[in-house]
VOPAGU-2260 file (C-alpha; in pm, 1 decimal, decimal comma):
REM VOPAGU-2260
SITE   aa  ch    i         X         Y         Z
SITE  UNK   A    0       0,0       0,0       0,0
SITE  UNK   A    1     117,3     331,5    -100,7
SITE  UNK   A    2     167,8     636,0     191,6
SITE  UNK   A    3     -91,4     862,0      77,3
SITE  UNK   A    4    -364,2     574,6     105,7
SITE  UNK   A    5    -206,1     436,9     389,0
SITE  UNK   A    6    -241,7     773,8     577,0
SITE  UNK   A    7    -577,6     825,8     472,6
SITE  UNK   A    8    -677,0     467,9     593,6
SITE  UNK   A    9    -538,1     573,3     949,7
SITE  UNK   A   10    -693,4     907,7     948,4
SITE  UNK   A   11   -1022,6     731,6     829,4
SITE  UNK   A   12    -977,8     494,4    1059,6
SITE  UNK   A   13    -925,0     785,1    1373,3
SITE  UNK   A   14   -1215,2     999,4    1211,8
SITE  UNK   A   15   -1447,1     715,6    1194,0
SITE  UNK   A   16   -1373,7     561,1    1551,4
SITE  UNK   A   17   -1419,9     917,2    1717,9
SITE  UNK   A   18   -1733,4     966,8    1528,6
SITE  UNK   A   19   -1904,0     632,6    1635,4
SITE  UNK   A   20   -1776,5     775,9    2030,2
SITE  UNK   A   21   -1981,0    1086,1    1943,8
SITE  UNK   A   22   -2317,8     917,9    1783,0
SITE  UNK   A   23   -2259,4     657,1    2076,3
SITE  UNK   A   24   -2233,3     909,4    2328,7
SITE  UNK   A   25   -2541,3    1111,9    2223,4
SITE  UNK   A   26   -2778,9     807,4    2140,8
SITE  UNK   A   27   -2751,9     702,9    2518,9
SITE  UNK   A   28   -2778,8    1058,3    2617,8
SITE  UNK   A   29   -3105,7    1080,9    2442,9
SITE  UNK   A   30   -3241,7     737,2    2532,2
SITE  UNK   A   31   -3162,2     865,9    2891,8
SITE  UNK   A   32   -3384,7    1160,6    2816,9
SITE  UNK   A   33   -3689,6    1000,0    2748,9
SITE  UNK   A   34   -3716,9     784,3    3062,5
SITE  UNK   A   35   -3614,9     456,7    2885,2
SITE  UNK   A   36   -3449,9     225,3    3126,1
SITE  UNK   A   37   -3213,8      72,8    2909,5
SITE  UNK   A   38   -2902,3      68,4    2723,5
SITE  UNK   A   39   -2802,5     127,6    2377,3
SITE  UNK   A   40   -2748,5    -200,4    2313,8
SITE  UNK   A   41   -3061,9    -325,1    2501,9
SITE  UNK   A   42   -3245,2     -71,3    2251,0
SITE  UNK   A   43   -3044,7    -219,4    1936,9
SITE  UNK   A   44   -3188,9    -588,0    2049,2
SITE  UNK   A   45   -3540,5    -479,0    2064,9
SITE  UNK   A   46   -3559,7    -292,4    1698,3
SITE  UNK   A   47   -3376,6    -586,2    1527,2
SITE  UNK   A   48   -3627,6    -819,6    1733,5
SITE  UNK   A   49   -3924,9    -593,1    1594,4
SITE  UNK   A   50   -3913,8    -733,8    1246,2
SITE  UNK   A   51   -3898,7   -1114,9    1347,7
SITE  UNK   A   52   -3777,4   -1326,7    1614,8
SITE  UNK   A   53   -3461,6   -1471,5    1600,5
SITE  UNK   A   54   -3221,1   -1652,9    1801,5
SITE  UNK   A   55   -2934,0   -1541,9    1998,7
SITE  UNK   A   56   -2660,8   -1644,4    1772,9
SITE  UNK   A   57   -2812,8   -1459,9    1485,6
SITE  UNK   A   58   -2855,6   -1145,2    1672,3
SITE  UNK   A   59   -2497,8   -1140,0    1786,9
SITE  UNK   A   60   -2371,3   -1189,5    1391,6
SITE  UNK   A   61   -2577,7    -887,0    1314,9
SITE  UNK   A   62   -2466,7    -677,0    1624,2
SITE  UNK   A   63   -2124,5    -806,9    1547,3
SITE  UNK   A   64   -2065,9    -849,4    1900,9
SITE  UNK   A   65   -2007,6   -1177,8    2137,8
SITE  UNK   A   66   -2272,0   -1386,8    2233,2
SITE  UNK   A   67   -2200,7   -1425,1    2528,4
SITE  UNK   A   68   -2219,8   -1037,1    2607,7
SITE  UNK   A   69   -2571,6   -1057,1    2459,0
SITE  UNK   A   70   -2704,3   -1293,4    2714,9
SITE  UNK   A   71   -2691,1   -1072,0    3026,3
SITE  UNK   A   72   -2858,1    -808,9    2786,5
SITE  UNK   A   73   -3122,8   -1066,6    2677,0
SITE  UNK   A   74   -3184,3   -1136,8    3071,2
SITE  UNK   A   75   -3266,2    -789,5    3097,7
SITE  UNK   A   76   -3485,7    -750,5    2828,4
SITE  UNK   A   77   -3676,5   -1063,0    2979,1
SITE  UNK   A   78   -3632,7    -930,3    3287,1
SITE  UNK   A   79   -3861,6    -603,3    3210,4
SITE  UNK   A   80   -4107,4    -825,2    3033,9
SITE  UNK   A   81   -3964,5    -648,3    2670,3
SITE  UNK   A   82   -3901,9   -1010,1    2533,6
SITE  UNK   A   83   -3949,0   -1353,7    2551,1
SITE  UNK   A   84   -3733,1   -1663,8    2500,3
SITE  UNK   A   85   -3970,5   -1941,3    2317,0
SITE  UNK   A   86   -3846,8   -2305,6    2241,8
SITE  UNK   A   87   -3770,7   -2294,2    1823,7
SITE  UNK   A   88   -4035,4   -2532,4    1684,4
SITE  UNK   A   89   -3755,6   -2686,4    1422,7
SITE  UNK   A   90   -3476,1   -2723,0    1715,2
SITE  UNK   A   91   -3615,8   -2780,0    2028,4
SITE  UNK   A   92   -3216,6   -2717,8    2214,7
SITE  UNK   A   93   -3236,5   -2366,6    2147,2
SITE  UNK   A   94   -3468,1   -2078,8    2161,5
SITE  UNK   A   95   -3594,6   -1786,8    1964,3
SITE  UNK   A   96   -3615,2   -1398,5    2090,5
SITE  UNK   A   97   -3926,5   -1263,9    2024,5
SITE  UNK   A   98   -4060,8    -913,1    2125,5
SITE  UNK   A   99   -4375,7    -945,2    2443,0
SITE  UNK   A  100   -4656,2    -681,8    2388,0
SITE  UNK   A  101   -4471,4    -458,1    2628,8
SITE  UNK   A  102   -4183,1    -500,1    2394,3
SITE  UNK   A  103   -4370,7    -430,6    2091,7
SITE  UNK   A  104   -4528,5     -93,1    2308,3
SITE  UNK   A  105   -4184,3       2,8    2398,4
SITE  UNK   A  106   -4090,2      80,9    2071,6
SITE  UNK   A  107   -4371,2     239,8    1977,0
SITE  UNK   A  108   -4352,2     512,9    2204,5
SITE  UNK   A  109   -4002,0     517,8    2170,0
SITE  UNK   A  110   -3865,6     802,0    1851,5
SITE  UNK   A  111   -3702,2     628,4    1601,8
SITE  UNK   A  112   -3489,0     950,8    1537,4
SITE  UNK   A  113   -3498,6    1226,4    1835,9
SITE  UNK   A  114   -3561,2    1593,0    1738,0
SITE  UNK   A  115   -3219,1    1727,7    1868,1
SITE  UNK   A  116   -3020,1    1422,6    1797,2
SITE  UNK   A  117   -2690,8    1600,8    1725,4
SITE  UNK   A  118   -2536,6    1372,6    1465,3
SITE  UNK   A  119   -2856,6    1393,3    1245,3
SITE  UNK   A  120   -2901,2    1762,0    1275,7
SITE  UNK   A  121   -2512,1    1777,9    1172,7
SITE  UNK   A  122   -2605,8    1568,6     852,3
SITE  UNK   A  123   -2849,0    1804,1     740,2
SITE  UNK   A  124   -2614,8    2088,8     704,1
SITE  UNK   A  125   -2503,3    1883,2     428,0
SITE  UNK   A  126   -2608,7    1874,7     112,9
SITE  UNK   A  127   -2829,9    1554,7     -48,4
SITE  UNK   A  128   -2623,0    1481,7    -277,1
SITE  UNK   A  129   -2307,6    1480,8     -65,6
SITE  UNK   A  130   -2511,7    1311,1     205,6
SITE  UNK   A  131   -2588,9    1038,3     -87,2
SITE  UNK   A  132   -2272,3    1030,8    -159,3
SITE  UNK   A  133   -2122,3     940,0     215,1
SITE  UNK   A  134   -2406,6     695,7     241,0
SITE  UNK   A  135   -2246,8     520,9    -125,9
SITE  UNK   A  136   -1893,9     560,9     -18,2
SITE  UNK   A  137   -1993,2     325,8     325,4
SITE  UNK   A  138   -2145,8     105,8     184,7
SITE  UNK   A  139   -1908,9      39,5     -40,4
SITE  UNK   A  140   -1641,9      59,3     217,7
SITE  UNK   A  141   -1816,8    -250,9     388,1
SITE  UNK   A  142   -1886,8    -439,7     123,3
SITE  UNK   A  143   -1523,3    -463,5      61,0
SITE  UNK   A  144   -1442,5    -511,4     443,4
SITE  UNK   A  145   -1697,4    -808,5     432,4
SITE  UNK   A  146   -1674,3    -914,2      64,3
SITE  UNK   A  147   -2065,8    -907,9      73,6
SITE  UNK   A  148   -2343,8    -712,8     -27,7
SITE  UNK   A  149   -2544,3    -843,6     259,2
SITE  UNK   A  150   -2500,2    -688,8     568,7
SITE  UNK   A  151   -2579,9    -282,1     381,4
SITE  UNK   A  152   -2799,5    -470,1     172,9
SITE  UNK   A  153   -2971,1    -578,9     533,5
SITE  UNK   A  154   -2897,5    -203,6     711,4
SITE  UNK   A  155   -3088,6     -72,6     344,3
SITE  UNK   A  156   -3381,0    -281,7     444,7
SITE  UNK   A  157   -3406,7    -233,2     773,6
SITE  UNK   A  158   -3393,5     162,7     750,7
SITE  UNK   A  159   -3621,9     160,8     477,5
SITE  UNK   A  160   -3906,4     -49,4     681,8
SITE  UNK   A  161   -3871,8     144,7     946,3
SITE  UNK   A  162   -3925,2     484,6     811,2
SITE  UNK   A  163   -4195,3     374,8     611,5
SITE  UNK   A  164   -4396,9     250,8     875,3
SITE  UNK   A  165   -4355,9     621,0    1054,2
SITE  UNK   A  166   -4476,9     769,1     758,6
């Protein structure tokens, strides 16, 4: 690899690091804000658990974290009644998430995007097309991190469902 595009990997890199800090930093400020109990994380399991049940394993692929971190968050969920662990019908030895009715309320009263959220009011200073283009040049960034269309084929999907359904 060359220096320029080995400097502008690191400085990506740096940039893109402190950036998820900030968008991390002000999503759990916000979910503080509106009385919600829970974490980030806790909130990331119930909207991915909104569209269809899934098991533990699958939700820690998509969260790209450990599963074994996600199973004191899952105990929590249950915990407040948010979700439910029910035996899978095709493999009895393990169990699918689903969201309860409390759950499913949750996240109905719950914004999808708040107001003052800092990092969207930031994007909006931008113009569309050079918001487009960011959006293009991540995806594409992942795709060749993963070697998939997949996962931002997945994130596309997701994002779209949801703000259609608060239209």
């Amino acid at each position: 690899m060359d220096t320029l595009s080995s400097q502008v990997a690191l400085e990506t890199r740096i940039l893109l690091l402190v950036l998820n800090k900030h968008i991390k930093k002000e999503f759990e400020r916000n979910l503080h804000k509106t009385g919600a109990n829970i974490s980030g994380l806790q909130y990331g399991v119930l909207r991915l658990l909104k569209h269809k049940s899934q098991t533990l394993s699958t939700l820690s692929h998509k969260m790209m974290v450990e599963a074994a971190t996600l199973v004191p968050v899952i105990d929590a969920l249950e915990h407040k009644g948010y979700l439910k662990r029910v035996p899978d019908r095709m493999d009895r030895r393990r169990n699918m998430l689903s969201l309860t009715d409390t759950g499913k309320e949750f996240l109905i009263h719950m914004p999808l995007m708040p107001q003052d959220d800092i990092f969207t009011s930031s994007l909006k200073t931008i113009d569309m097309g050079r918001q487009k283009e960011l959006l293009h040049l991540l995806r594409t960034l992942l795709n060749k991190m993963t070697g998939s269309t997949s996962v931002t084929d997945e994130i596309h999907e997701v994002a779209a469902e949801e703000f259609s359904q608060t239209e």
